[in-house]
C-alpha positions in Angstrom: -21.6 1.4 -5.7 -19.2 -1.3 -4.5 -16.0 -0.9 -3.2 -13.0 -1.6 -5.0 -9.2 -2.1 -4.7 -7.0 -2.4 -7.9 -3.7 -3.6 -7.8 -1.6 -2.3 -11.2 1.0 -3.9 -13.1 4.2 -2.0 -12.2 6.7 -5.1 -12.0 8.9 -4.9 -8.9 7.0 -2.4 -7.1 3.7 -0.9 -5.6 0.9 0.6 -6.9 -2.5 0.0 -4.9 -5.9 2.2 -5.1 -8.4 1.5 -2.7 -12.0 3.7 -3.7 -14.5 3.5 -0.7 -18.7 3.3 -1.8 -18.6 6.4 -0.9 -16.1 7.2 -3.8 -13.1 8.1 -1.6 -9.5 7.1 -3.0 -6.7 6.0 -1.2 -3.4 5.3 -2.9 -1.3 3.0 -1.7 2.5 3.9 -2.8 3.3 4.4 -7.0 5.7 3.2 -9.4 5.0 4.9 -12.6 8.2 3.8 -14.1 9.7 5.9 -17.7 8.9 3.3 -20.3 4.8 3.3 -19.1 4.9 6.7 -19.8 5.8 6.0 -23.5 3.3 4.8 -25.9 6.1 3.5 -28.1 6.3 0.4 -25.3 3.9 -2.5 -24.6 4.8 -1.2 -20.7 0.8 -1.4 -19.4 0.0 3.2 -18.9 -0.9 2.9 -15.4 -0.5 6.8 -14.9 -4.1 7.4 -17.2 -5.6 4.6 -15.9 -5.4 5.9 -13.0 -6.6 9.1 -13.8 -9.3 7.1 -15.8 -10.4 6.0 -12.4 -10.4 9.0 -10.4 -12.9 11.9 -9.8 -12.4 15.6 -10.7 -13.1 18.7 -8.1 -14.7 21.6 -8.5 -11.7 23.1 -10.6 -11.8 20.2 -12.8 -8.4 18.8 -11.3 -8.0 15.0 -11.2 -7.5 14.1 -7.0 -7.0 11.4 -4.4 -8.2 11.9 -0.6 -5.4 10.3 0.4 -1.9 9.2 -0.6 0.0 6.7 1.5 4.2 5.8 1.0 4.7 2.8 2.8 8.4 3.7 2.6 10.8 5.9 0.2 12.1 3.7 -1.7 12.6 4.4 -5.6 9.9 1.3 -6.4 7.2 2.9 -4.3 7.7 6.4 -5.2 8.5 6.9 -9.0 6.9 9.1 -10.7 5.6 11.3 -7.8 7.0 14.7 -9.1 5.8 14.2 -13.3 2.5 13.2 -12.2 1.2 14.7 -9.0 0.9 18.4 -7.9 3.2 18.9 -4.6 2.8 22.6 -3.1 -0.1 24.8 -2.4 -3.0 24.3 -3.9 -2.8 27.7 -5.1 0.0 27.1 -7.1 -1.5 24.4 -9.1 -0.4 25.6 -12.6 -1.9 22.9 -14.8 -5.5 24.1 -15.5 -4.7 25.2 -19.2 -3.6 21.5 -20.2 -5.6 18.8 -21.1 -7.3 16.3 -19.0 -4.5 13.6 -19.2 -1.6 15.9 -18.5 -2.7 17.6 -15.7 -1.1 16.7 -12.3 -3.2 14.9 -10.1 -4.1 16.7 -6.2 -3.2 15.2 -3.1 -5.8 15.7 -0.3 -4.2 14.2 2.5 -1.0 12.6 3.1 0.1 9.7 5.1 3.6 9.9 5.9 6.0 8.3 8.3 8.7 10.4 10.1 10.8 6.9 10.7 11.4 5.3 7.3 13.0 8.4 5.8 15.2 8.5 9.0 15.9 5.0 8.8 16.7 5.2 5.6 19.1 8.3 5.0 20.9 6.3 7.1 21.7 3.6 4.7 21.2 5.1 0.9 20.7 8.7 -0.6 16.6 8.5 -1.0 15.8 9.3 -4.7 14.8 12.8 -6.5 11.0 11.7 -5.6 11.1 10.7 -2.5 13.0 14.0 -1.4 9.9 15.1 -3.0 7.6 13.4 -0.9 9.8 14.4 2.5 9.6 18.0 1.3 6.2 18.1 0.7 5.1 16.0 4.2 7.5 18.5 6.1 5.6 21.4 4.2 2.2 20.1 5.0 3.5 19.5 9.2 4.8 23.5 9.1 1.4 25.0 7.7 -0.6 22.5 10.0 1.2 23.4 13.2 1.4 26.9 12.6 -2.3 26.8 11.9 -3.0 24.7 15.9 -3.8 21.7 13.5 -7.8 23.8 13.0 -9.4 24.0 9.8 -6.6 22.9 7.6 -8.1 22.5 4.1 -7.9 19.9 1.6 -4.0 20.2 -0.3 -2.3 20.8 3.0 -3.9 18.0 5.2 -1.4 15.2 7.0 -1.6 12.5 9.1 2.3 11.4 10.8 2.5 7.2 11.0 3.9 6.1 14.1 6.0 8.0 16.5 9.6 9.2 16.6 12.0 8.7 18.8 13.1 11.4 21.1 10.0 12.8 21.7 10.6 14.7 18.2 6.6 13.8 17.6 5.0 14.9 20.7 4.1 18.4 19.5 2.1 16.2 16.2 -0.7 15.0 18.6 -3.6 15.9 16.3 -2.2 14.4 13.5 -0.4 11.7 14.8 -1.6 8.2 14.3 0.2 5.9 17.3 1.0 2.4 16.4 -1.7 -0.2 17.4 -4.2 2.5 17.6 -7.2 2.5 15.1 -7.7 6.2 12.6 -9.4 6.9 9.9 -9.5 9.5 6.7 -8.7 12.9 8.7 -8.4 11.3 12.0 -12.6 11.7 12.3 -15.0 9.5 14.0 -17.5 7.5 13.1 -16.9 6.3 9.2 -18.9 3.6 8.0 -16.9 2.8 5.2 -13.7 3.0 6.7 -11.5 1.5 9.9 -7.7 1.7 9.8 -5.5 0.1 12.1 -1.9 0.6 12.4 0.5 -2.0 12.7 3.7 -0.5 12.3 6.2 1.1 12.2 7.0 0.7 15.7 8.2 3.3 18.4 11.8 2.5 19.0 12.0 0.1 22.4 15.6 -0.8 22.8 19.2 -0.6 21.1 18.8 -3.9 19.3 15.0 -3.3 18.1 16.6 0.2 16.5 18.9 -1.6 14.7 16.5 -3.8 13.5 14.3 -1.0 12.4 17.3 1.1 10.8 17.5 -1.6 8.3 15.4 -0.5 5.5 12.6 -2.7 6.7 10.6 -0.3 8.4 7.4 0.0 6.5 4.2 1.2 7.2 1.7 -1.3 7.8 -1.9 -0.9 7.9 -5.2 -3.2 7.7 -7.6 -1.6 6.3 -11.5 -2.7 7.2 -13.6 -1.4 3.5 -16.9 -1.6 3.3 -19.9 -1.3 1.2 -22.9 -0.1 3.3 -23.9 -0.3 7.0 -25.1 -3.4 6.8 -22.1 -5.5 5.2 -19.1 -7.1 7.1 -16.0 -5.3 6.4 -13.3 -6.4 3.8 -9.9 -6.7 5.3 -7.1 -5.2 3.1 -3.2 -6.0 4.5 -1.0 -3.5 3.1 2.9 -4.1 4.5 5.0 -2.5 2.0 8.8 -4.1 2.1 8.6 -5.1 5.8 10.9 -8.1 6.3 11.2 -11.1 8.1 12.4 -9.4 11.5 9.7 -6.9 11.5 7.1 -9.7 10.9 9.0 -11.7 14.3 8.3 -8.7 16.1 4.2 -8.2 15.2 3.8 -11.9 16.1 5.4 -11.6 19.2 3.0 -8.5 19.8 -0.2 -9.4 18.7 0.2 -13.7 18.2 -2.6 -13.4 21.5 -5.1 -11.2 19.7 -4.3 -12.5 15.7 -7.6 -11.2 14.3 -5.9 -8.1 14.4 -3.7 -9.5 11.4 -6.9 -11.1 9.9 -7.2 -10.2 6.0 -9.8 -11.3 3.1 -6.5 -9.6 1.1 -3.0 -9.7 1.5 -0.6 -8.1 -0.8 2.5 -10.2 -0.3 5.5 -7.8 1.2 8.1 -6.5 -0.5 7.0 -8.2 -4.1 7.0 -11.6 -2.9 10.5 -11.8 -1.4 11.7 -14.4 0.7 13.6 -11.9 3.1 9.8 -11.9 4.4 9.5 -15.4 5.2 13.0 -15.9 6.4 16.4 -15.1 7.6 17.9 -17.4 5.3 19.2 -16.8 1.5 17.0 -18.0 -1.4 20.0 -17.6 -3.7 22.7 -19.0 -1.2 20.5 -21.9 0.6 17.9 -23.0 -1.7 15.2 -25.8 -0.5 17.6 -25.8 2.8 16.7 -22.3 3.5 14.2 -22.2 6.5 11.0 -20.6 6.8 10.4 -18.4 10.0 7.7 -19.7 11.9 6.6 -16.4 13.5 6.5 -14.4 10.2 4.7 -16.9 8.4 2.3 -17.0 11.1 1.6 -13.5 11.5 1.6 -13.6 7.1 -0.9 -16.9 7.6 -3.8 -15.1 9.2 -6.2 -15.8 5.9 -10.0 -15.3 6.1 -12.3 -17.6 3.9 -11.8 -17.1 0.5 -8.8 -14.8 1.0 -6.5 -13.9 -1.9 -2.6 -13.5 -1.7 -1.6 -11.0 -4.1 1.9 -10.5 -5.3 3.2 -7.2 -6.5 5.8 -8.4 -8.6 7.2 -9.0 -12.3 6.3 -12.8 -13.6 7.7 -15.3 -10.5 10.0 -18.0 -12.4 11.5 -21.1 -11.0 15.1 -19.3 -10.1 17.7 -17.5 -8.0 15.7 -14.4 -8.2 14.5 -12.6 -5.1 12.1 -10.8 -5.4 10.2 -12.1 -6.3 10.7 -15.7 -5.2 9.5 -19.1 -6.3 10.1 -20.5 -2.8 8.1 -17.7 -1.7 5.1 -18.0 -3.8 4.9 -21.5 -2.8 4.4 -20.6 1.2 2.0 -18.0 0.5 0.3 -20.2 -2.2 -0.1 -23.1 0.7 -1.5 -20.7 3.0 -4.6 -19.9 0.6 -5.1 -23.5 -0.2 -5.6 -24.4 3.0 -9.0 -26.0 3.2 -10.5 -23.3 5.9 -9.6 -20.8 3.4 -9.7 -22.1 -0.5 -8.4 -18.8 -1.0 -6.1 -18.0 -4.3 -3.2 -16.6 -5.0 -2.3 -14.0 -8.0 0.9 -11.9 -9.1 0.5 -8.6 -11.0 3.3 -9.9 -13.6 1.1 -12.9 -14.5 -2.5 -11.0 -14.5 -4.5 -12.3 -16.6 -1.8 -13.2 -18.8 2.1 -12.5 -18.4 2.5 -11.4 -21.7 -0.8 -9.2 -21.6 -0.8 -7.8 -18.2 -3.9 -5.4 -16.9 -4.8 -4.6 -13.1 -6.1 -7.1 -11.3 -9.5 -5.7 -9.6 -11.2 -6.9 -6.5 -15.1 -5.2 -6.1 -16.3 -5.3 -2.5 -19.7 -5.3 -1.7 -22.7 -6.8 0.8 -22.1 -10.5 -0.7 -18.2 -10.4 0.0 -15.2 -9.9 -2.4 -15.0 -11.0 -5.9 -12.0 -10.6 -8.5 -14.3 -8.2 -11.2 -15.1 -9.5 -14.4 -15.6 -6.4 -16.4 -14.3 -2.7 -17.1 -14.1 0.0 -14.6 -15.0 2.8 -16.2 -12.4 4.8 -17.5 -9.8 1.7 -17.3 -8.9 -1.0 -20.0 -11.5 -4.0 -19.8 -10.1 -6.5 -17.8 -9.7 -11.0 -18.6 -12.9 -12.6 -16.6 -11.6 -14.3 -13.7 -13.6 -17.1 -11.2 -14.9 -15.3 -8.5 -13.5 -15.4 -5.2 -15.6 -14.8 -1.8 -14.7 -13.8 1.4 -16.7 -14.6 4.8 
């Protein structure tokens, strides 16, 4: 079967599933906000299509292989508690209830130790991503008392980036260094996929922490999909709210080696905010705020046929940011350029803003096309033009 990743409709926020050919899932970050939830609202139920899309185990429980928070903040983590089990696996308690209500497993989680240090430096983190940190912490414990052998499925982990202070050196098995390349469980060989990690980044002086301690410091990862052996690779960039600083910083690292950056996808940072592209305000500058040339360079690195997609409510001509008109516009001339005649899309808008359903990209040995019919499981989705990436 073909690859897929589906971005959902979750306004001002992330939600991204990424299911290999082999049938793997990774989630990417949830915002599973109150009022989709309710069937009273027109709010699109992203929490059963979801489900819809996901596989059952041998104890008929809905599960991902992997769940990734780019960062804890409340737009990226709602909804973590209400509809996914945290704890051992033998404390699941929802096999009496119905398909739809049970909570769904977690085989592996990606965490990073930084952004929830980072952050409880600036603002309380929310009910659910104290969650998440207990959860991450409780999944570290079992695997280092264990000498990180044979963990099983429920308790696996794999630490993002290093800490400062040495406080990750005893994480070695599970630790994924920044710039290095790791896959689902930290194995070898997969043919479906390659993960590199761009960030966060170790700590390398007093004014790069203070950088980082703003809460910019997102995971970022490209991931390579693919649909068999014999097919080029997809490249997914996934940078959760990382702004314009952090951007500076990865061009100045890799602007020698860009294909490193290289996408076929991009999901446009922190829903399309301007704080990416620059150090100026959208609200207080308008038109006379200035683009950062190193951030929209390390941001410009589209394949052919790439698509830009924004993870945001509707983008309107306004002050707002995020998402910003301004914004959309830079990330809209990068796709258009004519070695790319990419496209760009916003989750708010797709297909319709007043109608809004996930917006589905298939991967498979042609290239990557925006899908055209129902997933199984999921509401149908508007036929789109195809788009195809070298």
């Amino acid at each position: 079967m073909p690859a897929s990743i589906v971005f959902f409709p979750v306004g001002n926020g992330d939600m991204t599933l990424i299911t290999l050919a082999d049938g793997r899932t990774i989630l990417v970050d949830i915002n599973i906000r109150q009022d989709a939830d309710n069937p009273l609202t027109s709010t699109y139920d992203v929490a059963s299509d979801l489900r819809g899309r996901l596989k059952r185990d041998m104890n008929n429980r809905p599960f991902v292989d992997v769940f990734l928070l780019s960062h804890p903040d409340k737009d990226h983590c709602t909804g973590l508690k209400k509809h996914f089990h945290l704890g051992a696996l033998a404390n699941y308690c929802d096999d009496h209830k119905i398909d739809n209500e049970k909570r769904i497993v977690i085989r592996e989680l990606w965490s990073s130790p930084m952004v929830f240090r980072r952050a409880s430096k600036n603002h309380t983190l929310c009910e659910d991503a104290c969650a998440f940190n207990t959860e991450a912490r409780r999944r570290v414990k079992i695997n280092k008392e264990n000498n990180f052998f044979s963990i099983p499925q429920g308790d696996q982990i794999l630490i993002m980036g290093e800490d400062e202070n040495g406080k990750t050196d005893d994480l070695n098995p599970i630790l994924i260094k920044s710039g290095t390349t790791f896959r689902i469980n930290n194995q070898g060989y997969d043919s479906n996929l390659e993960c590199f990690l761009i960030a966060p980044m170790t700590k390398q002086s007093e004014e790069l922490e203070c950088i980082l301690s703003k809460n910019h410091s997102s995971v970022i990862i490209n991931f390579s999909i693919a649909s068999n052996d014999y097919s080029d690779k997809c490249r997914f960039l996934s940078g959760g709210d990382a702004e314009v600083e952090i951007w500076e910083l990865i061009w100045d690292k890799y602007h020698s080696t860009p294909e490193v950056l290289a996408y076929n996808i991009l999901q446009t940072p922190h829903h399309c905010s301007w704080r990416t592209l620059s150090h100026d305000s959208w609200s207080g500058k308008g038109e006379s705020a200035k683009e950062s040339g190193d951030a929209v360079n390390a941001l410009s690195q589209a394949r052919k046929g790439a698509a830009i997609v924004a993870s945001s409510k509707l983008i309107q001509d306004e002050d707002s940011d995020p998402p910003c008109i301004r914004a959309k516009r830079t990330y809209t001339r990068i796709v258009q350029q004519l070695s790319v005649s990419g496209k760009f899309y916003c989750t708010g808008e797709y297909p319709k803003s007043n109608n809004v359903k996930p917006l589905i990209f298939e991967i498979d040995n042609v290239g990557v096309r925006v899908a055209n019919k129902a997933v199984i499981g999921a509401a149908s989705i508007a036929a789109s033009p195809n788009l195809r990436a070298g």
